[in-house]
N, C-alpha and C positions, 0 to 999 in steps of 0.2 A: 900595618897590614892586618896585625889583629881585628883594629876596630875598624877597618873596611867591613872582614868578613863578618864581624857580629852584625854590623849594619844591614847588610846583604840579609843574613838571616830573618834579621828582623822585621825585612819589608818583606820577606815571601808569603808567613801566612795573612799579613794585609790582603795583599793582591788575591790573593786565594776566597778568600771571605768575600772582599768586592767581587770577584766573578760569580761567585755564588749566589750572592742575594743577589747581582743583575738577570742571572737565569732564572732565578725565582720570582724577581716582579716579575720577568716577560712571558710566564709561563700562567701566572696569575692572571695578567692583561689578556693571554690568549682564551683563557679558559671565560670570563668576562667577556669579551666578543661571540664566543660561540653561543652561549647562556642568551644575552642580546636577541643575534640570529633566530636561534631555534623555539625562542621560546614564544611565538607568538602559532607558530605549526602545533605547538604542542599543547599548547592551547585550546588552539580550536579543535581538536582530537576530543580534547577531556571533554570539552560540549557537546558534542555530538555524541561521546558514549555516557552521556548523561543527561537525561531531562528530568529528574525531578524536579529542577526550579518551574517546570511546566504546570504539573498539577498530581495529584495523590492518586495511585491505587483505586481502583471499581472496590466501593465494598457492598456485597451483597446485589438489592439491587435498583441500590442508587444509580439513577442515569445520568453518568457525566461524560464528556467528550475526552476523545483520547490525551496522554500526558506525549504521544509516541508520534506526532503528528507536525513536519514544519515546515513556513512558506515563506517566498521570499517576497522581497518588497516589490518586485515584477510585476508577479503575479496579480498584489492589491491594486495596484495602479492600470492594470489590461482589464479587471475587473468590470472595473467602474467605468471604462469607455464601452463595451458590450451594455446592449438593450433589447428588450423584444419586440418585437414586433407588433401592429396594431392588435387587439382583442387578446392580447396574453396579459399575465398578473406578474410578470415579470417570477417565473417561479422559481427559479434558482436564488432569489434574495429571499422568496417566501421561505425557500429550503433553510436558510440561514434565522430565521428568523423564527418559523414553529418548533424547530428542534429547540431556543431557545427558549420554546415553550416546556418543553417537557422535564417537570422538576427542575433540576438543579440543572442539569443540561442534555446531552444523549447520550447514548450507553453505547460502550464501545466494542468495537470485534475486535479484543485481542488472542491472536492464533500461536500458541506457542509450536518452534519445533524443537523434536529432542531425538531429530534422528543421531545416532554415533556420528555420522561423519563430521557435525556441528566443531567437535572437539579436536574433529584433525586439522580443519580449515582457520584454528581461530589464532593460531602465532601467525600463518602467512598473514591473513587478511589486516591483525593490528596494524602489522608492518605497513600493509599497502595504504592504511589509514592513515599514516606518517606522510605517504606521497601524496594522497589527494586529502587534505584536510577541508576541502570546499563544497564538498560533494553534500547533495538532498541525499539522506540514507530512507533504503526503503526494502522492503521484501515483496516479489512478484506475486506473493501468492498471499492472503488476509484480509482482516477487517481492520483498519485504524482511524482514527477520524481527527481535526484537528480538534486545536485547543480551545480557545474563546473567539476563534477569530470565524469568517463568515467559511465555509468549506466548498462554496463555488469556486472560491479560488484556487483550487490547486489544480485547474482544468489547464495553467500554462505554467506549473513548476512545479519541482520535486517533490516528494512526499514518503514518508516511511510508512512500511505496511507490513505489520509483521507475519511470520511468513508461514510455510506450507511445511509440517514434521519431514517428510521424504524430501529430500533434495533433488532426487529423479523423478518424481513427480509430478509429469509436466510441469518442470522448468522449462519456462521459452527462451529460446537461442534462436541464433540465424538461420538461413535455409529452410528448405520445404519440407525439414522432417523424414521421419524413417517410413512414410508411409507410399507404399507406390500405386503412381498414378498420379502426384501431386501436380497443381497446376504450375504452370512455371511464369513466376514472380518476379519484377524487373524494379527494382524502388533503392532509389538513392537518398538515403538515408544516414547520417553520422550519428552514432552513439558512441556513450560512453558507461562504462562498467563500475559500478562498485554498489555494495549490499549489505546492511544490516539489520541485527535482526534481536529482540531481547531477549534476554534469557529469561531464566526460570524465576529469578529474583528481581526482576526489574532492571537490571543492568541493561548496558547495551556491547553487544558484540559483532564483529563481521563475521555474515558468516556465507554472501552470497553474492547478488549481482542487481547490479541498480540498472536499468535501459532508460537513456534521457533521450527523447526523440528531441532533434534540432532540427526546426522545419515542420511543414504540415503533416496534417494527421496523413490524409491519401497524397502520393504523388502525383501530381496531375502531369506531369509528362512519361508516367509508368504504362505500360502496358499488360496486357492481362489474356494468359491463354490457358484453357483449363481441361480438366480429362477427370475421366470417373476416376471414382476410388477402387482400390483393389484390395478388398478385404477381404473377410473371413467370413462375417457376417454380412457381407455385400451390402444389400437395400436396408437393412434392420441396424447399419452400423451407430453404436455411440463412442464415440473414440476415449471417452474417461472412465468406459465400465469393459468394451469389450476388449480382449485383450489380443493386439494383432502379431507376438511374436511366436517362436516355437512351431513346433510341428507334433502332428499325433493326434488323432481320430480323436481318444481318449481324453486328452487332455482338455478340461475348463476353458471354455470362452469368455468367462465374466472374471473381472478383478475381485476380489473378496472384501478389496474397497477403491475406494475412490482413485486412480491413476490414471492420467493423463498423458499423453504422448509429450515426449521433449518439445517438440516444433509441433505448434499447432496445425492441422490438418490442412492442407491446402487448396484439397480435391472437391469435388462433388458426388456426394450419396444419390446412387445408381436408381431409378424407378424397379420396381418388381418385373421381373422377368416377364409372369405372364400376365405384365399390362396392370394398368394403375386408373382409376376407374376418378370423376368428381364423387366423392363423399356422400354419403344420402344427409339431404338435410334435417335438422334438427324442427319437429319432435321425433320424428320419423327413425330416426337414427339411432333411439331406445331403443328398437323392435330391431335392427337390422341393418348392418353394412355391408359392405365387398367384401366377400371372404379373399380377394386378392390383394385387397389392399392391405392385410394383416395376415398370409398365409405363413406359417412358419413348417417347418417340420415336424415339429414334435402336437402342432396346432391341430391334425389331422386323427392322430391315434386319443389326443384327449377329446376331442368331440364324441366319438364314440364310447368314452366310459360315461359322457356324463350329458341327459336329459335335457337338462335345460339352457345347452345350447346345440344349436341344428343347421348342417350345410345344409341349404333347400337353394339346387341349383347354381348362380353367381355368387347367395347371400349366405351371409351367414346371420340367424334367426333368434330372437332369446322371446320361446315365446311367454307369454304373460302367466300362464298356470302353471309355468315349471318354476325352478329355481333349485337353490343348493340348502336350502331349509324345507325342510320336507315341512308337508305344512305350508306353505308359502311364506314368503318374507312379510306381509303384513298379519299373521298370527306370530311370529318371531317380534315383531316391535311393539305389536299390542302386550305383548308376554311381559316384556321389558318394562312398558306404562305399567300393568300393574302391578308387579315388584317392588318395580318405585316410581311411586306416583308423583312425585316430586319431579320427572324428567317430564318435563314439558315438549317436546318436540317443536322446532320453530318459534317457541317462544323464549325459554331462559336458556335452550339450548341452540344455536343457534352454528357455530363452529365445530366441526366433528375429524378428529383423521381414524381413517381407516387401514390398518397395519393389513397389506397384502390385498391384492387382488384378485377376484375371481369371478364371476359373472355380474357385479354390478349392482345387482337387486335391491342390496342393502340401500345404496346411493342412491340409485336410483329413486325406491320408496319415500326415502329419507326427503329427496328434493321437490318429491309434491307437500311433502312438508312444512316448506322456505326452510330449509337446514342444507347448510353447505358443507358437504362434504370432500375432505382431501383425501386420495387414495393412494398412499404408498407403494409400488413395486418393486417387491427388493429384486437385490442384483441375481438371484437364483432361480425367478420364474422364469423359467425358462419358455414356457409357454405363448411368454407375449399376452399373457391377459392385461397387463398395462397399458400395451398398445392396443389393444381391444375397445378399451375400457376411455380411451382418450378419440380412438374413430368413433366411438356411442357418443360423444361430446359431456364427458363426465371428468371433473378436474385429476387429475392425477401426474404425479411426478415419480421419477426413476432414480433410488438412492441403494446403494448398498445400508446395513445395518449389523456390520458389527462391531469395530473398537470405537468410531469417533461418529461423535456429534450429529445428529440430524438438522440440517440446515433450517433451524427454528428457533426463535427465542423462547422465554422460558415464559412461562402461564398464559399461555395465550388460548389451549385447549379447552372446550366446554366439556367435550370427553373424545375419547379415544376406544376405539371398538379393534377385536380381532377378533375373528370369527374361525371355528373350527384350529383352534392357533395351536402351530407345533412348534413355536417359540419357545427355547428351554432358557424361560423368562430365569431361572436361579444360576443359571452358570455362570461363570465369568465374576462371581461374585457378588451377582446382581444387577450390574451393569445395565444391562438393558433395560431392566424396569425403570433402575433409578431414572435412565434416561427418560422414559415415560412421565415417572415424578416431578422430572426439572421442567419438559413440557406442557404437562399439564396446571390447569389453572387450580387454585387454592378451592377445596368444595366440588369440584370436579369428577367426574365418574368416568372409572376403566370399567368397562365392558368385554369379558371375556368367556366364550362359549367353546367348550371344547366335544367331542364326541364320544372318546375312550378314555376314562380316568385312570391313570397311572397313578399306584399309591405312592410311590418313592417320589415322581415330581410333584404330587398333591401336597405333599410335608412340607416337603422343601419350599412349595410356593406360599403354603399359610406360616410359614416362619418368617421368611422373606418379607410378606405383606405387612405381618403383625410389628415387624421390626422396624420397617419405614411409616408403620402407624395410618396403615390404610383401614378405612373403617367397614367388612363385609357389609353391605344394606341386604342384600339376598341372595338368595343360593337355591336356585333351582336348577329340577330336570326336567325340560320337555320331553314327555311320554309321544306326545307328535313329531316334535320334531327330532327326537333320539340324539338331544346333545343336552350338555348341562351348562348352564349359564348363571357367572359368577358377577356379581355386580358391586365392584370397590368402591368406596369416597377418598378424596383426600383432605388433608384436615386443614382448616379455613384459619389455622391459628399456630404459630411454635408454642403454646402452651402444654400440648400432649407430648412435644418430643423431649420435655425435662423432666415428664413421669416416667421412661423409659428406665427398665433395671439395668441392660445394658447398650452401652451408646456405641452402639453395632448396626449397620455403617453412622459412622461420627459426622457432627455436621461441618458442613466446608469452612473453610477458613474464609474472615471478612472478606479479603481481596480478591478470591472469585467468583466472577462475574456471570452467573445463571444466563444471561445473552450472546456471550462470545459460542458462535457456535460452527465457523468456517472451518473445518482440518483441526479442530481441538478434540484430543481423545476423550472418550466418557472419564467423570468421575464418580467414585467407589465412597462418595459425599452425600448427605443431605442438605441439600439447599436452604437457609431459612427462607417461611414463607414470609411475602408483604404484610408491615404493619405500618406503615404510613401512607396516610392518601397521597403523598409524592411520590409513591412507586405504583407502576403498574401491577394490576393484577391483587391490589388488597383486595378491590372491591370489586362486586360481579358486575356486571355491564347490564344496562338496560334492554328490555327482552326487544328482540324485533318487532320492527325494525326501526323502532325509536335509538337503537343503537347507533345505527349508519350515520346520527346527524349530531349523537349525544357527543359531547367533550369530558370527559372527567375530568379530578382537579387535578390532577398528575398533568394535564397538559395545560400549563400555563396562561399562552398566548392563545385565547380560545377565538379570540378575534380573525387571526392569521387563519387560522381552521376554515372558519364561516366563509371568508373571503376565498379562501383557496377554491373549499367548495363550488361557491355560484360562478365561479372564474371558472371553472373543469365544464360546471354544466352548462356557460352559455355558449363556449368552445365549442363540445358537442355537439348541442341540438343545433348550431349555428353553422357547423363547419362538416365534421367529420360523421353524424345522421344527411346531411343533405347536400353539402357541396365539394364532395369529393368521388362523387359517380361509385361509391363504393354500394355493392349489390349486399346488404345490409343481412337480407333473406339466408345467405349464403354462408353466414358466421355464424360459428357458434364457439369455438376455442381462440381464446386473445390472451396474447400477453404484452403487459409493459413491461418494457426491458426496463425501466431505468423508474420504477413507482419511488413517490415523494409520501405523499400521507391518502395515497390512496383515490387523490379525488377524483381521477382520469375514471377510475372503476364505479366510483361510487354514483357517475353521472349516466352510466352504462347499466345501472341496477335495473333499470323498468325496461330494459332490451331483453330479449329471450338470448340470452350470452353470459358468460362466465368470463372472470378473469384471473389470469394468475399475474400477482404482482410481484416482482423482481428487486429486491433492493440489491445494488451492486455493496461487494464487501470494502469498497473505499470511502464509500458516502456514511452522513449522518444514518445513524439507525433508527429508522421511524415504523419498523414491522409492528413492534405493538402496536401502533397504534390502526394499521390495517387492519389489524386482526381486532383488536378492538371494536372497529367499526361495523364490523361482521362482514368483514372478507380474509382472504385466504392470499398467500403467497410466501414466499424462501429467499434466502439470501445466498449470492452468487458470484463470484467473480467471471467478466465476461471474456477475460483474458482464457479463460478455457470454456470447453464446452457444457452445455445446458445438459442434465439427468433429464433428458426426455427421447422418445423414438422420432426417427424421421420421422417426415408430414405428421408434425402432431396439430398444428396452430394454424387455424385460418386467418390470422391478424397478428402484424407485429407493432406496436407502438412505441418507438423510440424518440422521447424528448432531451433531448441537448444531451445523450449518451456516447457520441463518440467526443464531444470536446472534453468532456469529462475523462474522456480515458486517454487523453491525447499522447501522455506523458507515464501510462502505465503499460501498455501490452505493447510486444515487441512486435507485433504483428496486428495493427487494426483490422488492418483487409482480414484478418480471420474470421475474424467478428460478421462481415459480411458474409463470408463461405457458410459462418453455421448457422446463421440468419435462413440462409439457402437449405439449410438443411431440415431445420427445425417446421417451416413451413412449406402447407401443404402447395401441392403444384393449382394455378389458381388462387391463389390466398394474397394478402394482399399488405402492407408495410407500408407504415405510416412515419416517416421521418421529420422533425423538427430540431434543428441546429442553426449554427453560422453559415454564410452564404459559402466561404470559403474550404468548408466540410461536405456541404450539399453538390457542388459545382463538378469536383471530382468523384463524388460517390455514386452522381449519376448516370458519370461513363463511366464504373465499374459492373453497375448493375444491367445497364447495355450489353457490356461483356457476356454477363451471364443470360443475355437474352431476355429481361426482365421487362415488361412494357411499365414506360411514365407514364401514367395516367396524367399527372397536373403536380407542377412546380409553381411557389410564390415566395419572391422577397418581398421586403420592405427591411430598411435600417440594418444591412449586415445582418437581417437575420432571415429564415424561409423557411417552408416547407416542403418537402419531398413528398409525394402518392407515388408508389410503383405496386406492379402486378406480377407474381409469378408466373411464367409460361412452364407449359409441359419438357419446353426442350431439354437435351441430354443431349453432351456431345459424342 
C-alpha cells in the first residue's frame, strides 16, 4: 500500500504540468488566431494615418502636389470612359497635365486646424478608425491635392482635405440649417461619416466627418420648394461674414472672421424692399448706379459727410471733380510716378490690391491705365462701399482680415495700396503686414497714405518695416492733398535678411508653404523669397500685356498652356460671344467658378469685362499662374459661400464644377441657391458638365424660375445657358 500511494503521488504533479502546458498552447494558439484576424484592420489604419510613403513636406516654395491626397482605382477607370464634347480640349486632362507643368509639380493647400476640440475628438475617432478601416479620409473644409496621379479623378471617389481650424465653422451636416425661411429639400441620398485631418506634424488623425454621396450629384426624382430668407441683414445677406444668431440692437452683425453656418443656407436672398432696378451699364456705371440697389442704413448719413459721392434723385453719382484725395486722384498717382519713377502704371505694374474700400477713384483711375485692380472689403465696412464699388463694375471681393490668411498665394502682388489706412499694421505682432509680405511679390511696392501721423504708430511701423527689410523708396507729404505718403520695396533677394542684427520675426521653417492660404492662421515668419527659376515669383513677369500669353520657366509644359489658350479663345469667340443669345452689352462682372489657368478669362480680355477667377481649394493650384498672366482671382471652397454681396455678377461660368465636387459638399443643390444669390436678377450662368448633372440641374433652376435659354449634348457631355428672372417667392 505503501507503494501504491508513493505511485499515486508521483503521477499527480505529471498530470498537473500536462494541464498546464495544454492551457498554455491553447492560450498561445488563441492569441495567434486573434493576431491572424485583426491584423490586416490594423493595418490598414496605420496607412491611412500615414502617408509619407506618398511624397515630402512643401518646402518653401517649391510646388509640389499634395502628400494628403488618395484615389481609388474606380475613380481611374470612370475617368477615362468620360470625354468632351465637340470644340473642347478636353480640359480636365489639360488640368492634369499643366499643373505638371509647373516645376516639380503644384503646390498644395494645406489648411491646418488647431481648434481645442481637435484633442477631445481624437481617442473616439482612432477608435472609430478600427471600425471603418476602408474609408477615403477627408476634411470638408481645405486645399489638398493629389499625388502624381491626374486630380480629375477624384470627381467620383474619396479624397482627403485637410480641414477648417473651427469645427463649427460651417461644418455641413444634414438638414436646412438654423436659418429660417429655408427651402424645403426632399433628396435621397446615403452617406457615410468618417473624417480626418493632419496635424501639426504631418501625422494623421480623426478628427471630423467624411460625406461620401452614393448616387448622383442632384436627385432627379427630388423636388424643390423655396421661400426667402429671414435674416438680419435681409437683401445684403452673406451667410459666412454676417452673423445671423443673438439678439440686441448693439450687438455686431459681421463675424470678426470668416464663419459659416452649420447647414448651408437653403433659402433665397430677398430683392431690396424698395425695388431693384437692371444695373446701369458699364462704362456708364463709373459715374453712377441705383442708389436702391446698394441702399444700406448707415449709406445715407455717410453720403452727406463726404463730396464725392451724391444721391441725385434714383442715383447715386460719383462725380468726376470730387474724390477722397483732395487734389483729385490723378495728382495723387502722378505724386506717386514721381517718387518712384520706377512704377510704371500698366506696364511692369500690372496686378494691384487695394486694402479697403471707398469711392473707387483710385481703381478706377488705375483702370484707364490697363492696371487691374482687386479691392478688398473688410468684414467692418459697414457702409457697403464694397457693394458699391462691385455695382460700378469694379473687381472686388469680401474678406474679413484679422488672424488668418487672405485667400491668395504668395508673390503674386505688383503692389498693394491703402489709402488713408487705420490699419494698426504693428499690432498682433506684425501679423498683418507680414501678411502683406507673404502676398506680395519679391521687388514689389506697399503703398501707404495716411492723413494724421501718430508718433507712437510711426515708430512702431519703421521698426516693423526695417525688421522685415522693407526698403523706404519715399516719404512724402502732400501739401494738396493733406496726407503723407509712404512708398516700401520688398527685397528681390534673402541675401538682406542674413545682414539682419536681430532675426526678429525669424524666417519660417522649410516645410511651410507661402501658398496654403484657405482657414490657415497668419504667420509671425518670414517667408524666404524665390531663388530658383522653378518657383514662382523669382522673376518679374513681362510688362503688359506680353504677360497674358508669356509662360515662364517655372511652368514647364508651356505647350499645354498655348493649347489651352487657343482652345478658350476659339470657344469663345465661337460659342459663348455669338451662339448663346447672351446680351454681351449687359456684362460687365463675371466669374469662373471653377478657373484652370486662367484661359476662360484670358480669351474675355479684349471684351469690356473683368473676371474673377475661382480656383476651388480641392483642385490643382494653378492661382499663380492667373495672376501671372495678369489677371486676378482667390481660392474657394464651393461647399460654403462666395465673400461677395448679393447681385454682385452678371455671369456665372461653371466648367465641369459640380462633377468635381460630386463627392465633397453635403449639399450640392447649395451650390445652386448661392449661385442664385451671387448673381444679379437678369444675369446669366453658363454651365458645362455631364449630361447626367445638366438633366436634373435644369429642373432645379425651373424651380427657381430661371429661363433656359439653350441646352446642348453631344457624348455624355453638354451645355447648360440659363437666365436669372426677377422672381421672388
Amino acid at each position: 500500500m505503501a507503494i501504491d500511494r508513493l505511485t499515486r503521488q508521483a503521477k499527480r504533479p505529471i498530470g498537473f504540468c500536462v494541464k498546464t502546458t495544454a492551457v498554455a498552447i491553447m492560450g498561445l494558439c488563441f492569441i495567434f488566431v486573434w493576431t491572424m484576424f485583426s491584423t490586416s484592420s490594423t493595418s490598414v489604419t496605420t496607412q491611412r494615418e500615414s502617408f509619407d510613403d506618398i511624397a515630402e513636406p512643401v518646402a518653401g516654395n517649391t510646388r509640389v502636389r499634395s502628400p494628403y491626397y488618395t484615389q481609388s482605382k474606380e475613380k481611374e477607370e470612370e475617368k477615362h470612359e468620360s470625354s468632351r464634347f465637340e470644340s473642347d480640349l478636353e480640359l480636365k486632362n489639360d488640368e492634369k497635365k499643366i499643373n505638371g507643368s509647373v516645376s516639380v509639380a503644384v503646390d498644395e493647400h494645406e489648411s491646418r486646424r488647431t481648434d481645442k476640440k481637435e484633442a477631445s475628438h481624437e481617442k473616439k475617432e482612432k477608435d472609430g478608425a478600427k471600425k471603418l478601416p476602408n474609408e477615403a479620409a477627408k476634411e470638408n473644409k481645405g486645399q489638398e491635392e493629389s499625388g502624381n496621379e491626374e486630380s480629375e479623378k477624384e470627381e467620383e471617389g474619396g479624397e482627403v482635405v485637410e480641414g477648417k481650424e473651427d469645427a463649427n465653422d460651417g461644418e455641413s451636416t444634414e438638414g436646412n440649417g438654423d436659418i429660417e425661411g429655408d427651402g424645403d429639400l426632399i433628396e435621397n441620398v446615403d452617406q457615410e461619416s468618417v473624417e480626418k485631418v493632419e496635424d501639426e506634424n504631418g501625422g494623421s488623425k480623426s478628427s471630423g466627418k467624411k460625406r461620401k454621396i452614393k448616387g448622383p450629384v442632384f436627385d432627379p426624382k427630388a423636388h424643390y420648394s423655396w421661400r426667402l430668407c429671414s435674416t438680419r441683414s435681409k437683401h445684403n445677406y452673406m451667410p459666412c461674414i454676417d452673423i445671423e444668431s443673438g439678439t440686441g440692437r448693439l450687438q455686431s452683425y459681421r463675424h470678426t472672421e470668416r464663419s459659416c453656418p452649420k447647414t448651408p443656407p437653403m433659402c433665397l436672398v430677398p430683392l431690396p424692399r424698395d425695388g431693384y432696378g437692371t444695373p446701369v451699364h458699364w462704362p456708364e456705371s463709373k459715374l453712377k448706379v441705383l442708389y436702391n440697389n446698394v441702399a444700406h442704413p448707415k449709406l445715407a448719413s455717410f453720403i452727406k459727410k463726404n463730396s464725392w459721392l451724391v444721391q441725385s434723385g434714383e442715383y447715386l453719382t460719383f462725380p468726376q471733380n470730387q474724390s477722397e484725395f483732395k487734389g483729385g486722384v490723378g495728382h495723387y498717382l502722378e505724386s506717386i510716378e514721381e517718387m518712384v519713377p520706377d512704377i510704371e502704371w500698366g506696364k511692369n505694374i500690372r496686378v494691384v490690391l487695394d486694402i479697403g474700400c471707398t469711392d473707387s477713384s483710385f481703381v478706377a483711375s488705375l483702370l484707364d491705365k490697363e492696371v487691374l485692380t482687386l479691392s478688398l472689403g473688410l468684414k467692418d465696412d459697414l457702409v457697403d462701399l464694397a457693394q458699391v464699388a462691385l455695382e460700378r463694375g469694379f473687381p472686388t471681393i469680401v474678406s474679413p482680415f484679422g488672424s488668418r490668411r487672405l485667400p491668395f498665394p504668395s508673390s503674386v502682388f505688383d503692389a498693394i495700396h491703402c489709402s488713408r489706412c487705420r490699419i494698426p499694421w504693428h499690432s498682433k505682432g506684425g501679423k498683418l503686414l507680414l501678411e502683406m509680405n507673404r502676398i506680395l511679390r519679391p521687388g514689389g511696392y506697399f503703398i501707404l497714405s495716411t492723413k494724421h501721423d501718430n508718433i507712437e504708430e510711426e515708430e512702431a511701423m519703421t521698426t516693423l518695416t526695417a525688421s522685415v527689410c522693407w526698403n523706404i523708396l519715399a516719404h512724402k507729404t502732400d501739401e494738396v492733398g493733406e496726407v503723407g505718403v509712404k512708398i516700401y520695396q520688398k527685397p528681390e533677394s534673402n541675401d538682406i535678411y542674413k545682414l539682419r542684427r536681430k532675426k526678429n520675426p525669424p524666417l519660417c521653417k522649410e516645410n511651410e508653404n507661402p501658398d496654403v492660404a484657405w482657414y490657415v492662421h497668419m504667420k509671425t515668419c518670414l517667408h524666404s523669397i524665390p531663388s530658383s527659376i522653378e518657383q514662382h515669383g523669382a522673376e518679374w513677369p513681362e510688362e503688359w500685356p506680353k504677360r497674358l500669353e508669356t509662360y515662364p520657366d517655372w511652368m514647364n509644359n508651356k505647350e499645354k498652356l498655348i493649347a489651352d489658350t487657343s482652345n478658350w479663345k476659339a470657344i469663345v469667340e465661337k460659342s459663348y460671344l455669338t451662339g448663346m443669345g447672351i446680351d454681351w452689352s449687359n456684362v460687365r462682372n463675371i466669374m469662373d467658378m471653377k478657373a484652370i489657368n486662367g484661359g476662360f478669362a484670358a480669351a474675355l480680355s479684349q471684351q469690356k469685362v473683368w473676371v474673377m477667377n475661382v480656383v476651388p481649394v480641392h483642385l490643382p493650384d494653378t492661382l499663380p499662374i492667373i495672376y501671372e498672366r495678369g489677371l486676378v482671382g482667390v481660392y474657394h471652397d464651393w461647399c460654403e459661400s462666395f465673400g461677395t454681396y448679393p447681385r454682385s455678377y452678371d455671369l456665372l461660368h461653371a466648367d465641369h464644377l459640380f462633377s468635381r465636387l460630386k463627392n465633397r459638399c453635403n449639399k450640392p443643390v447649395s451650390i445652386v441657391v448661392e449661385m442664385d444669390r451671387i448673381l444679379r436678377p437678369g444675369g446669366w450662368a453658363v454651365v458645362r458638365d455631364k449630361v447626367e448633372i445638366l438633366d436634373p440641374l435644369e429642373g432645379i433652376l425651373r424651380s427657381l424660375q430661371w429661363e433656359i435659354r439653350m441646352t446642348y449634348a453631344q457624348d455624355k457631355e453638354g451645355i447648360l445657358c440659363a437666365q436669372k428672372t426677377m422672381w421672388r417667392p
